[in-house]
N, C-alpha and C positions, 0 to 999 in steps of 0.2 A: 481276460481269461482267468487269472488268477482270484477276481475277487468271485467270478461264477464259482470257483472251484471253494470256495471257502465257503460261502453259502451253501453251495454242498452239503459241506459239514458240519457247518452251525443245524442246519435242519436237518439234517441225520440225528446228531448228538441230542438235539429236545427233541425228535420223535421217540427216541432209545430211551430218554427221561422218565418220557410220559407216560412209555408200557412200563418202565419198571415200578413208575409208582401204582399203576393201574392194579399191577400184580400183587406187589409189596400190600396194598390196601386191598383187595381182594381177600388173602390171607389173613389179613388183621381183623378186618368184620367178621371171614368164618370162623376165626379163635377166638375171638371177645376183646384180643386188644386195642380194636378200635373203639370200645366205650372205655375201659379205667385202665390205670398199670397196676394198679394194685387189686386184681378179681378178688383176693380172700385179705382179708384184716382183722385179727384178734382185736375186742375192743374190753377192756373192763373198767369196773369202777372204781379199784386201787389198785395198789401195787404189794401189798400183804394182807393174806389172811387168817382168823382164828379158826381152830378147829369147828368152831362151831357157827360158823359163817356159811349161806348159803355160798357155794360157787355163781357168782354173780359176773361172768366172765361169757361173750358170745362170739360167734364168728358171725363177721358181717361178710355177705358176699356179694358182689358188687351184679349190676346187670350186665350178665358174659351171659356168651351164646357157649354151650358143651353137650355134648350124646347124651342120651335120656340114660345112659349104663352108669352113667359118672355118679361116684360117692365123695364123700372126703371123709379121711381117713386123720383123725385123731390120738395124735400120740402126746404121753407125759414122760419127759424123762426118758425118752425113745423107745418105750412101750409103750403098744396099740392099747387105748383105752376105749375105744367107739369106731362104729363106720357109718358114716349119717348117708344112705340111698339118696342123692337128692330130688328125682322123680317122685317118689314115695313121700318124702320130706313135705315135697310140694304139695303136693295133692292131699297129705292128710291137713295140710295148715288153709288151704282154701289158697294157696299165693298163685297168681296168675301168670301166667307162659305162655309164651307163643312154640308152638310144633311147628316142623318141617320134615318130611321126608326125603333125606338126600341116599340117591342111588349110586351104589358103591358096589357097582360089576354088579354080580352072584347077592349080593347084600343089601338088604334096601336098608339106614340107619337112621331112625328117630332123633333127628335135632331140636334141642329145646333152649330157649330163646328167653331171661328174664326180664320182665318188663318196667322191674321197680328192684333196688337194694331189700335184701332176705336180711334179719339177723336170727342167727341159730343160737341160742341157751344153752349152755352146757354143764347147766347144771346137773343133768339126766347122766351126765357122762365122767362125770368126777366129782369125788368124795375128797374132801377133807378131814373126815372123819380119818381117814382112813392112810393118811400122807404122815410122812415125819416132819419135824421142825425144818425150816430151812429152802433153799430156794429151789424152785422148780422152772424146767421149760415146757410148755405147752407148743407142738406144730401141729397145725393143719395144714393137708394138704390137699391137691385130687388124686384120684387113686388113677388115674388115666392120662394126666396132662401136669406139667411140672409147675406148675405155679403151690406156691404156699405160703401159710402165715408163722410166723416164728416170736412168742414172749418170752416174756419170763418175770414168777411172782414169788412172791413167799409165804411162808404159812409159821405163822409162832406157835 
């Protein structure tokens, strides 16, 4: 009687396992954390710049799944310097996505799905012309979902 009752709970406890991972990973695929940990990553090509250097610094963003609304928001020195639409992003650069319409009550909302790593150039979004001597931090982040990339460079 006692080893029925233990098996019991041995298959109780891995059925309870298996929905939590079901769930857990559910979750992770509609966030994107089930492709990368790291969705956004600052990449550049040194670590100081001359004024008269192009900013040759980009956000790479990994293939995550996010709402077609999501930007990422660009700060220097914890001023907003840019907000990169990434729908828009997409579409004017030709990069390929997958859609999904997910139904959300009242709300029907545009998920968009990338199929390949983005690198975004920011050079459109910051001047060194225009920075003093010395170091700076760069974050991006999303403007809807707490993920973000954090450096930090210099400028002589």
């Amino acid at each position: 009687m006692a080893l029925r009752a233990e098996r019991e709970h041995i298959v109780t406890l891995i059925v309870a396992a298996i929905a939590m991972l079901v769930i857990f990973g559910g979750f992770a695929s509609f966030s994107g954390l089930a492709v990368h940990n790291d969705p956004l990553v600052i990449v550049k090509a040194k670590g100081t710049f001359a004024r008269g250097d192009v900013f040759d610094v980009a956000v790479q963003l990994a293939p995550v799944t996010f709402m077609a609304d999501e930007s990422i928001v660009l700060y220097l020195d914890d001023n907003v310097v840019g907000v990169i639409a990434l729908k828009k992003y997409l579409d004017d650069n030709g990069v390929d996505y997958g859609t999904e319409i997910k139904n959300l009550g009242q709300n029907n909302q545009e998920i968009l799905t990338l199929m390949n790593p983005v690198s975004i150039n920011l050079a459109d979004y910051v001047s060194l012309e225009m920075m003093a001597a010395g170091t700076h931090t760069l974050r991006a982040e999303f403007s809807l979902g707490d993920a973000y990339a954090e450096d930090v460079f210099g400028v002589e």
